[in-house]
Every structure is written in C-alpha cells, then in structure tokens.
C-alpha positions as a Python dict, from the first residue, in 0.01 Angstrom:
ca = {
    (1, 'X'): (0, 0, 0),
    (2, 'X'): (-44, -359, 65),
    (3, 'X'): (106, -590, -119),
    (4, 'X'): (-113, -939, -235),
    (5, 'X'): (-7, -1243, -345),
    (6, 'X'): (-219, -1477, -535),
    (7, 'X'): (-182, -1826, -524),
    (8, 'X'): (-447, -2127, -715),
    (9, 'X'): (-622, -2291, -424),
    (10, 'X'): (-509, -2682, -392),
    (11, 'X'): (-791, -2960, -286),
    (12, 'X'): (-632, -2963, 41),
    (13, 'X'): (-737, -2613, 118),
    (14, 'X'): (-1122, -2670, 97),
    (15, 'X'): (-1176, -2730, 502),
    (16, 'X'): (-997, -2389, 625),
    (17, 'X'): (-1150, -2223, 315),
    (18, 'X'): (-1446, -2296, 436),
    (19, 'X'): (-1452, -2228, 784),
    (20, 'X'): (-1324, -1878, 671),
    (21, 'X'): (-1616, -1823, 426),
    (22, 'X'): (-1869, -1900, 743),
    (23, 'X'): (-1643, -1649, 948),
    (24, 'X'): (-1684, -1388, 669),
    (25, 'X'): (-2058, -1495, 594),
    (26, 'X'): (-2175, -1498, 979),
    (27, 'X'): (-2298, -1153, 1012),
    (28, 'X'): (-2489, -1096, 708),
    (29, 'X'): (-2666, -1470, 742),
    (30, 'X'): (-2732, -1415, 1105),
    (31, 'X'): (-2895, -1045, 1002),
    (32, 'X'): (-3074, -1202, 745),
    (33, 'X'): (-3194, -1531, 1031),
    (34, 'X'): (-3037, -1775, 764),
    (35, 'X'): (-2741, -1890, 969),
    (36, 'X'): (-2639, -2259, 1006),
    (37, 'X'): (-2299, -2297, 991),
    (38, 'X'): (-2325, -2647, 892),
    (39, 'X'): (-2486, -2571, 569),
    (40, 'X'): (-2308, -2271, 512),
    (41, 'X'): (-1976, -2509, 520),
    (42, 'X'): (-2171, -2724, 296),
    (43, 'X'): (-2265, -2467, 65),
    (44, 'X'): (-1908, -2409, 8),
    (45, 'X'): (-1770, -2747, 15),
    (46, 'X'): (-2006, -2910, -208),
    (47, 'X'): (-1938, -2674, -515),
    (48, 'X'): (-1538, -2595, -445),
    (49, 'X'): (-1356, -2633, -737),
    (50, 'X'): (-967, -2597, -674),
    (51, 'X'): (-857, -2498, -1022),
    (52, 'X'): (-1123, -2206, -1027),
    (53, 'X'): (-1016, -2062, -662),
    (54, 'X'): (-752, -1845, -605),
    (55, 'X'): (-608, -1788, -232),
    (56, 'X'): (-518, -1437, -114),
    (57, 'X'): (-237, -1358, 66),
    (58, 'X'): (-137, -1035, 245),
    (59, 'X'): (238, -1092, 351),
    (60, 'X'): (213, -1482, 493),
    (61, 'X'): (-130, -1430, 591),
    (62, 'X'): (-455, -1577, 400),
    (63, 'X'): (-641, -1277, 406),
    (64, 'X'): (-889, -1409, 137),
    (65, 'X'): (-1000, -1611, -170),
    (66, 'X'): (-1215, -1599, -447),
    (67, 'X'): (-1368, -1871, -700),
    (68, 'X'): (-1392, -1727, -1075),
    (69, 'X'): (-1543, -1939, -1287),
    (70, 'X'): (-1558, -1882, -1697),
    (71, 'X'): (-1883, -1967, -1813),
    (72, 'X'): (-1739, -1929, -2178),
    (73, 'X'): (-1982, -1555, -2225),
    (74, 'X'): (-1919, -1416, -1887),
    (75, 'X'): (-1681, -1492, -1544),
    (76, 'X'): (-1900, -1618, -1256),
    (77, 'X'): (-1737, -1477, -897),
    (78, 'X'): (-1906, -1773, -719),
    (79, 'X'): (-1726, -1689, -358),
    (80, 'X'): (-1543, -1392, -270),
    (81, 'X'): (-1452, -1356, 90),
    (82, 'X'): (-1230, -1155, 306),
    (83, 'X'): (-1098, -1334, 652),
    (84, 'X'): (-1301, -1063, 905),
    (85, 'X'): (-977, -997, 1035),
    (86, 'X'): (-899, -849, 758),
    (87, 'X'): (-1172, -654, 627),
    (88, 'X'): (-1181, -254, 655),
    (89, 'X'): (-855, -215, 515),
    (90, 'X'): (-951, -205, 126),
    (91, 'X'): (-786, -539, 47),
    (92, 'X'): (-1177, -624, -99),
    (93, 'X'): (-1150, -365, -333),
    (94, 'X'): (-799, -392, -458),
    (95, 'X'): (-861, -829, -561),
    (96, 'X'): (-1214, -692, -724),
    (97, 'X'): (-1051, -454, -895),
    (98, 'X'): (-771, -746, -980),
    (99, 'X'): (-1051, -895, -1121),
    (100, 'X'): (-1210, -682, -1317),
    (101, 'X'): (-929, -564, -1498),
    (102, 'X'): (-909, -973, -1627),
    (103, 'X'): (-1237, -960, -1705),
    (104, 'X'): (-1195, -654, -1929),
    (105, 'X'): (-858, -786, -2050),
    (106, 'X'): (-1063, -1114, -2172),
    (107, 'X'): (-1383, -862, -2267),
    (108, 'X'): (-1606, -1044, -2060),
    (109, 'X'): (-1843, -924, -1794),
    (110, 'X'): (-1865, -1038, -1428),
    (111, 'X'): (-2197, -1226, -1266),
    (112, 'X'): (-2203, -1279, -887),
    (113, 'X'): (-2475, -1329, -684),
    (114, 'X'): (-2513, -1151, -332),
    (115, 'X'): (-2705, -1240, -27),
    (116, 'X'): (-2995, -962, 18),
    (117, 'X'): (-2918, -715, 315),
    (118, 'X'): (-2587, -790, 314),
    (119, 'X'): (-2295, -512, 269),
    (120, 'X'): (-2152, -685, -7),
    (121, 'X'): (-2468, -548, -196),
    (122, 'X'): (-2330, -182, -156),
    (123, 'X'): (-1958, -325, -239),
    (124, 'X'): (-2055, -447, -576),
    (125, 'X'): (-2266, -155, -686),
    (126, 'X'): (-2000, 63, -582),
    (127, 'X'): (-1757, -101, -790),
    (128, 'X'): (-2003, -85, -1086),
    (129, 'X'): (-2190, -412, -1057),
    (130, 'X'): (-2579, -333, -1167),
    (131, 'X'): (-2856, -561, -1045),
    (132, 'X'): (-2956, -831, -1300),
    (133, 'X'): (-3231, -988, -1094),
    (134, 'X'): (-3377, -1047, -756),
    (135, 'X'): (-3437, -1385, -592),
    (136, 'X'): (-3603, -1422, -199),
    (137, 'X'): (-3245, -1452, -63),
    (138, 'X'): (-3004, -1323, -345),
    (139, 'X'): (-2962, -1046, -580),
    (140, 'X'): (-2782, -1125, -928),
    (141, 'X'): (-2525, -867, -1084),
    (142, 'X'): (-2361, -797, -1352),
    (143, 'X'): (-2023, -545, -1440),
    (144, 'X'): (-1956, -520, -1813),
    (145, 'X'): (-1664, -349, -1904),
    (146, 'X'): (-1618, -62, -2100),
    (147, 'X'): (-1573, -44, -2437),
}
C-alpha cells in the first residue's frame, strides 16, 4: 500500500501547482476542444488559496493536491488533481476517500464541480458523489454522508 503524506500548500507553490493541474487537466479539456493552457493556469492561479490546499506526497514525490474549502454548510473540493504520472495506481481514490471521511467526521457533505466528458465524472459517482446540476461545461455534485 502506498503510503501519502499530506502537507498545507505554501504561496510559493502556486506556479508548479499549476502547471501540474494543466498536465492533469490536458486530456479531458482537449476532448472537450476547451484547451488553452494559458487560461487553464489562470483558472487556477487566480482563485489559489494556500491555507485551503493541501499537497500530496507519495514518498518525496508530489503526486497531487487538492483545495477544500468550508463553505460553513458543506466542503467545496475546488481542485483535485493527480500528477499524470501518477494516476492509475489508486492514489485518487485513497486522498478522496481521506476526504470524505473529514467530511463525515465534521457531518458535512462534499460539492465539486466536474468538467462534462471528463473521467473524473465516473470517479466521483463511483465514490458516491450524485449529480446536483448541469451547466454547458460542468456538472455539480454532491456526497452526503451517512447517517
């Protein structure tokens, strides 16, 4: 089993954070004809909050981060990316499930939107995340832990 460390992001981090969330993002917004990776960086950079972004490490690697906000009635997974290098070894679902068991702990449920088309859909409904909404370009979930 791999072993994760989790470490709060630092301002400092926000350039090679986001040149991994346009590595992660690349196939799903080129599928989906929406890539620029000039605004994706943007995207990114222009909302990054340090305090709310945790940096995951597998060994001495950053294999990942995520950015979980608390909107006071639910948690808000704003960005949640694994480096492509390493995806397809479950590392995805063992930080969501990291997650979730906070949110449950704090009895508050998840909201993350996800680009439409993209596998991340199929992630989140896997891990229990039910469609809230659909937009043109993004779907809006929800998980709500069990009572």
């Amino acid at each position: 089993m791999t072993s994760l460390r989790f470490e709060v992001a630092k301002e400092t981090d926000a350039k090679r954070l986001a040149k991994l969330r346009v590595a992660a993002m690349r196939p799903s917004l080129e599928a989906a004809g929406r890539y620029n990776q000039e605004r994706a960086r943007r995207r990114f950079l222009d909302t990054f909050e340090p305090d709310d972004t945790t940096l995951v490490f597998s060994g001495k690697t950053l294999a990942g981060f995520f950015e979980l906000r608390d909107r006071g009635d639910h948690l808000y997974l704003d960005h949640f990316y694994i480096a492509p290098e390493e995806q397809g070894r479950g590392l995805g679902s063992m930080i969501l499930q990291w997650i979730l068991r906070d949110a449950a702990d704090r009895n508050l449920p998840v909201r993350l939107m996800a680009l439409n088309g993209s596998p991340a859909n199929k992630f989140y409904r896997l891990h229990g995340f039910e469609v809230v909404s659909q937009e043109e370009f993004d779907t809006l979930y929800q998980w709500v832990p069990a009572k």
